[in-house]
ZADO-1210 file (C-alpha; in nm, 4 decimals, padded with zeros to 6 digits):
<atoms>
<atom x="-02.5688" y="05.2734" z="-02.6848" code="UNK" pos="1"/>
<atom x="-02.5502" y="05.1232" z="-02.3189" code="UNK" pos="2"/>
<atom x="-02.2462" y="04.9385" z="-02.2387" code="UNK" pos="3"/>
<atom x="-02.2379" y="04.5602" z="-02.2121" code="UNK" pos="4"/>
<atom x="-02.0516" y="04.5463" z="-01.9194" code="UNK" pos="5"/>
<atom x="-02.1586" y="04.6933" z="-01.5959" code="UNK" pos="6"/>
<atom x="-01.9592" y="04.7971" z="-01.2707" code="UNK" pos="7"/>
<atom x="-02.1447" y="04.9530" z="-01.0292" code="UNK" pos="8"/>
<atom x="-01.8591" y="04.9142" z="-00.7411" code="UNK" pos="9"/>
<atom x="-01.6117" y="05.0957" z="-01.0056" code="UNK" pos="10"/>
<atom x="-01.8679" y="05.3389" z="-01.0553" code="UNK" pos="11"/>
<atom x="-01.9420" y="05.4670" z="-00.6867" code="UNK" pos="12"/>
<atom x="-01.5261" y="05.4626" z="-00.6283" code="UNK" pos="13"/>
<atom x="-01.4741" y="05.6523" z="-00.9970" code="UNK" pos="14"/>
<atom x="-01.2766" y="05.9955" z="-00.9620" code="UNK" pos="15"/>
<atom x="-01.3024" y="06.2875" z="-01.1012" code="UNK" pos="16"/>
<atom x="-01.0069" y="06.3508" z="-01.3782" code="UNK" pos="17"/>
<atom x="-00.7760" y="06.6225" z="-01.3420" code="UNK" pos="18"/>
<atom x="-00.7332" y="06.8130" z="-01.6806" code="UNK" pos="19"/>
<atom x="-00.3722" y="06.8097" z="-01.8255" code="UNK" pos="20"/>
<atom x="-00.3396" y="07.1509" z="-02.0397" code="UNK" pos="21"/>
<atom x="-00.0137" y="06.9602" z="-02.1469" code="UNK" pos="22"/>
<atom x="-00.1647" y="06.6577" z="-02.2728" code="UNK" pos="23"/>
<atom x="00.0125" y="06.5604" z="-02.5788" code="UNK" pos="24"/>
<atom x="-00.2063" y="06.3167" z="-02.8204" code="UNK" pos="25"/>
<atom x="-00.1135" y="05.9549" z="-02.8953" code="UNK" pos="26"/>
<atom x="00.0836" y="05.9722" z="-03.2701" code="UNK" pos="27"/>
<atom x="-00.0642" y="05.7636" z="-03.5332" code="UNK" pos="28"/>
<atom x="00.1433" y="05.5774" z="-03.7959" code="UNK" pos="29"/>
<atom x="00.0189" y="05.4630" z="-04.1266" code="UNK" pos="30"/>
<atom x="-00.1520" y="05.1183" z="-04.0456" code="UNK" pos="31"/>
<atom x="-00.2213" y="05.2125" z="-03.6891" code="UNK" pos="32"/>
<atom x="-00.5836" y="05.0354" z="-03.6127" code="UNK" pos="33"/>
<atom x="-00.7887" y="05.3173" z="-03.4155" code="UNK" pos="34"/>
<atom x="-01.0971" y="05.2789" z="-03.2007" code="UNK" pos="35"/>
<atom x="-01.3280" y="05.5450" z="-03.2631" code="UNK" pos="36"/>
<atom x="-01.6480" y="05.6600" z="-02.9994" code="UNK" pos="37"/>
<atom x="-01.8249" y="05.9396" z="-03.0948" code="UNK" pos="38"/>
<atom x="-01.5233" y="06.2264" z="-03.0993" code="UNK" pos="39"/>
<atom x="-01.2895" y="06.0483" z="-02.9071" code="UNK" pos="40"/>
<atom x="-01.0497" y="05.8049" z="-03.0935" code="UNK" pos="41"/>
<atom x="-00.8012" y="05.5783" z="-02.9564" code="UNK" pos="42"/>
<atom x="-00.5002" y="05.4409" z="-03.1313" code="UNK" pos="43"/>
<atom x="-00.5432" y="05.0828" z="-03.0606" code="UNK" pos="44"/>
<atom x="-00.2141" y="04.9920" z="-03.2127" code="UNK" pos="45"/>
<atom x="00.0160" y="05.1810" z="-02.9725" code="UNK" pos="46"/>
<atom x="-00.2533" y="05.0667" z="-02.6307" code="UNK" pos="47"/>
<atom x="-00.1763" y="04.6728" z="-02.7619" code="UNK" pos="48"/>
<atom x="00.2039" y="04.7245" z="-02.7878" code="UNK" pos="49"/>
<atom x="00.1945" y="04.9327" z="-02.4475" code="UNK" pos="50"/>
<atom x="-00.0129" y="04.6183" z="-02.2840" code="UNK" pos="51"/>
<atom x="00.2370" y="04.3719" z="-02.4596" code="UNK" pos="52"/>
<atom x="00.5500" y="04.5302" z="-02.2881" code="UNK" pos="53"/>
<atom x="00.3400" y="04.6046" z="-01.9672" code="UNK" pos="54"/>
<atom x="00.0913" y="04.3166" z="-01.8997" code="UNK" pos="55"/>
<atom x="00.1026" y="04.3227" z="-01.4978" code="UNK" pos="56"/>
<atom x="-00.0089" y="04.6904" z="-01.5131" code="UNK" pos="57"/>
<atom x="-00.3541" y="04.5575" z="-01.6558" code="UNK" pos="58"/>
<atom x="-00.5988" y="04.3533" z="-01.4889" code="UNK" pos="59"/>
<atom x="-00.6806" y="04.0114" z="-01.7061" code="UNK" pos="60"/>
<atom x="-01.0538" y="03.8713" z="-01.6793" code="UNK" pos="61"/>
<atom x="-01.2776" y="03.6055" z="-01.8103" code="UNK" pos="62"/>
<atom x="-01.5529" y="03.7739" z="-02.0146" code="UNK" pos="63"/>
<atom x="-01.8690" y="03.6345" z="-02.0482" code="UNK" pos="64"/>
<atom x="-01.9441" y="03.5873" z="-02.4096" code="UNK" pos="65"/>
<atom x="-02.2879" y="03.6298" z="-02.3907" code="UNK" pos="66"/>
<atom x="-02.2475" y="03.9927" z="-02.2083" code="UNK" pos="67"/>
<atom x="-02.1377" y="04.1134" z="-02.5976" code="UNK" pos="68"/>
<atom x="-02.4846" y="04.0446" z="-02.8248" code="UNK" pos="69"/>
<atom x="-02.3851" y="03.9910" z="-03.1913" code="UNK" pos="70"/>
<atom x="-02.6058" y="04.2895" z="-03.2950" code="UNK" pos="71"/>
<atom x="-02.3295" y="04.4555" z="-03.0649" code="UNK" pos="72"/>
<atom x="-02.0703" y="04.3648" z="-03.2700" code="UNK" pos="73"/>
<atom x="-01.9424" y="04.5077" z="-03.6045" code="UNK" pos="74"/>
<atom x="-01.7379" y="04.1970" z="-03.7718" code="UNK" pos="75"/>
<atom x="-01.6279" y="04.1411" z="-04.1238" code="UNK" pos="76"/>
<atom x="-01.7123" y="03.7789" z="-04.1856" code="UNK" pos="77"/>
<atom x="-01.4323" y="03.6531" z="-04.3610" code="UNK" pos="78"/>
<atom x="-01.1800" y="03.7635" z="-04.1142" code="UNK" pos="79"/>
<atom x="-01.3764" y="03.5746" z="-03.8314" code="UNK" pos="80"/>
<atom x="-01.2526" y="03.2601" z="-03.9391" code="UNK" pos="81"/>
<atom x="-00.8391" y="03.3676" z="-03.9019" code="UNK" pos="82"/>
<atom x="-00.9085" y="03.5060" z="-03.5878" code="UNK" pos="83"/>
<atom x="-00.6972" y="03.3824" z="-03.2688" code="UNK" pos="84"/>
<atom x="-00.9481" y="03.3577" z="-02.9781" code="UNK" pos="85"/>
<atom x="-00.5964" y="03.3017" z="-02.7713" code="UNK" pos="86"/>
<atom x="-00.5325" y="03.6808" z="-02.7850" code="UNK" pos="87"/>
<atom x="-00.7236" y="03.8250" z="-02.5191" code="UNK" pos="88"/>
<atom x="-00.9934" y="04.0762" z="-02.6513" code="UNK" pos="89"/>
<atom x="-00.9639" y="04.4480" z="-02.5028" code="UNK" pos="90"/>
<atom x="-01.2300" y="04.6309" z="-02.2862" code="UNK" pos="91"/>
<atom x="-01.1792" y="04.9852" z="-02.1748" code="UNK" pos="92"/>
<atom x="-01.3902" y="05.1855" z="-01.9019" code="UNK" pos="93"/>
<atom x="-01.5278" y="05.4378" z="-02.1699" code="UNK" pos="94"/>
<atom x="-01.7431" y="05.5799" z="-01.8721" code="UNK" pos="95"/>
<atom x="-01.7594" y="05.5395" z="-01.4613" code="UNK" pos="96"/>
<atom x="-01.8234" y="05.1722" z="-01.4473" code="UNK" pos="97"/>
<atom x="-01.8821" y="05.1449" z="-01.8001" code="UNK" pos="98"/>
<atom x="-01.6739" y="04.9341" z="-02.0077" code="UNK" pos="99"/>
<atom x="-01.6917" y="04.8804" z="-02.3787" code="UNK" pos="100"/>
<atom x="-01.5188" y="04.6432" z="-02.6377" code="UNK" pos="101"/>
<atom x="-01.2488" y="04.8392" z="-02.7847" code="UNK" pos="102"/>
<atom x="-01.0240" y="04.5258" z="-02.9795" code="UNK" pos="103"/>
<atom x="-01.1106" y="04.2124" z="-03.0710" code="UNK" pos="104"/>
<atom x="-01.5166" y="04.2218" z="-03.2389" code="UNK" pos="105"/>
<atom x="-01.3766" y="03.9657" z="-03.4531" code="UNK" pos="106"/>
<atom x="-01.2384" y="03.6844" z="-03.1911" code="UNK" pos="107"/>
<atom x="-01.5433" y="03.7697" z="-02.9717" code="UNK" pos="108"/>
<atom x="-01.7777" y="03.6458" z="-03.2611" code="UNK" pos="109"/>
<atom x="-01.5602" y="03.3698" z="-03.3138" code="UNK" pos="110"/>
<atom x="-01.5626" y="03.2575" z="-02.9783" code="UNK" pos="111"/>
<atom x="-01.9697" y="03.3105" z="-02.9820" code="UNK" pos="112"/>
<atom x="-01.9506" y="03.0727" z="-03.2640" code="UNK" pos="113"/>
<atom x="-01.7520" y="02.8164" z="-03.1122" code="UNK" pos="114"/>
<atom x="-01.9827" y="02.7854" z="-02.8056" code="UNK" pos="115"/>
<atom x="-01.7235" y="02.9431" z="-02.5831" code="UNK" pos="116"/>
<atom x="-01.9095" y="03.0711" z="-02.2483" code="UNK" pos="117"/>
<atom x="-01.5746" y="03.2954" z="-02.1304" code="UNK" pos="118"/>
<atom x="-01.2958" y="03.4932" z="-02.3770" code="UNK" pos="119"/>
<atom x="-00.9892" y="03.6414" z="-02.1986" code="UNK" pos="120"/>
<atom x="-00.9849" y="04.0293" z="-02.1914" code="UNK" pos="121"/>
<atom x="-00.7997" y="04.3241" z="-02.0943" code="UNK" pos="122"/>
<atom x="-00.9853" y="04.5203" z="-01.8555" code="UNK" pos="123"/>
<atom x="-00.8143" y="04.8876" z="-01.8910" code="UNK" pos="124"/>
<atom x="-00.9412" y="05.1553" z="-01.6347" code="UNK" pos="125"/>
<atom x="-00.9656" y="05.5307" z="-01.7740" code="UNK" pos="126"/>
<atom x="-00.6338" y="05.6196" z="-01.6468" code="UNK" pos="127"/>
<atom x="-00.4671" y="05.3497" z="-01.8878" code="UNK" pos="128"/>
<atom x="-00.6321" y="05.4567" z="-02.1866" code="UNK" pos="129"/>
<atom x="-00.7039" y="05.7744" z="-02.1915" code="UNK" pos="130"/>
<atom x="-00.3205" y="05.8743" z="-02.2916" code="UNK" pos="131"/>
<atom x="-00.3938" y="05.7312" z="-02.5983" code="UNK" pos="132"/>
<atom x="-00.6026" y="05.9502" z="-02.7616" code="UNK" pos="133"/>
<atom x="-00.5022" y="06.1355" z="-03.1122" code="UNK" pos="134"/>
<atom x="-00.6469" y="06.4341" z="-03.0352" code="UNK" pos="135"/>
<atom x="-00.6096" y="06.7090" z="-02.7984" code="UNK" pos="136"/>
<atom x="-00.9517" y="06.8589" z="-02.8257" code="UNK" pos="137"/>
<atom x="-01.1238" y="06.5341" z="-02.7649" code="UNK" pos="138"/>
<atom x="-00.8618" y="06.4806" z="-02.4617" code="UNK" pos="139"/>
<atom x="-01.0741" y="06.7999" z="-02.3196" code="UNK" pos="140"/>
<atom x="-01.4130" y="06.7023" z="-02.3804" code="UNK" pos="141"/>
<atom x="-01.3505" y="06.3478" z="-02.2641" code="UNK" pos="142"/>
<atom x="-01.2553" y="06.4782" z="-01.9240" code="UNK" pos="143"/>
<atom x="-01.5275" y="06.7110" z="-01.8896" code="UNK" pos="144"/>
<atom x="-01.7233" y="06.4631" z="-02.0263" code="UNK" pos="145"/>
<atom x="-01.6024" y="06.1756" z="-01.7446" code="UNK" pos="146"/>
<atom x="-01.6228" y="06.4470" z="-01.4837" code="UNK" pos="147"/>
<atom x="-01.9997" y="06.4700" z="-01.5692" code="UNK" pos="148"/>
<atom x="-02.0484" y="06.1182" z="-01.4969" code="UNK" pos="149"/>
<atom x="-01.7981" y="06.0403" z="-01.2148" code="UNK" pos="150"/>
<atom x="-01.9610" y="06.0595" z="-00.8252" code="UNK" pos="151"/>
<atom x="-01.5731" y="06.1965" z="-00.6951" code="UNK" pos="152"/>
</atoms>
């Protein structure tokens, strides 16, 4: 599936990755929420607190509503309602210039239901994410696999 949201400046300055053979994989606890795409899961849970103690290291946008169809979404209906559209919603560059939604399906529905144009959202490159994955063989695939894609 394409991603919603589309930088093509991002993607003609994207670098290559260089493989860590030391990379040691994000620990899960019990009750940790985790983002899954394809092979490559990220603990959600341990990428909010990090953002929560270190919100200047990410870069905060206005995300059009719209750019997130509802057919993209994956929402559990009764937890739409509870949802706090306050809490900015998470996007992560899953690709060069290629951002998904990673956190918050739920508040992004609700704020589609509200009439809201804009949500606030986390806009976290590769290099903030990508130490947050539980496993080391996906680690290795997803840099081969982003060294496929990126120009650098």
């Amino acid at each position: 599936m394409k991603s919603p949201i589309f930088d093509f400046d991002r993607l003609q300055t994207a670098k290559r990755l260089k493989m860590n053979k030391r990379f040691k994989p994000c620990p899960t606890e019990k009750g940790d929420e985790i983002f899954q795409n394809g092979i490559f899961k990220f603990n959600i849970s341990k990428l909010i607190e990090y953002i929560r103690d270190n919100p200047d290291e990410f870069e905060l946008i206005e995300l059009a509503v719209d750019d997130f169809p509802k057919s993209f979404s994956s929402v559990n209906e009764k937890y739409v309602e509870f949802a706090d559209i306050s809490r900015p919603v998470i996007i992560a560059e899953i690709s060069p210039g290629h951002y998904n939604l990673i956190d918050g399906n739920h508040r992004m529905e609700k704020a589609r239901k509200m009439g809201q144009v804009h949500i606030k959202a986390f806009k976290v490159n590769v290099n903030q994410h990508i130490e947050f994955l539980t496993e080391k063989d996906a680690y290795f695939k997803y840099v081969e696999y982003w060294n496929s894609k990126a120009a650098h």
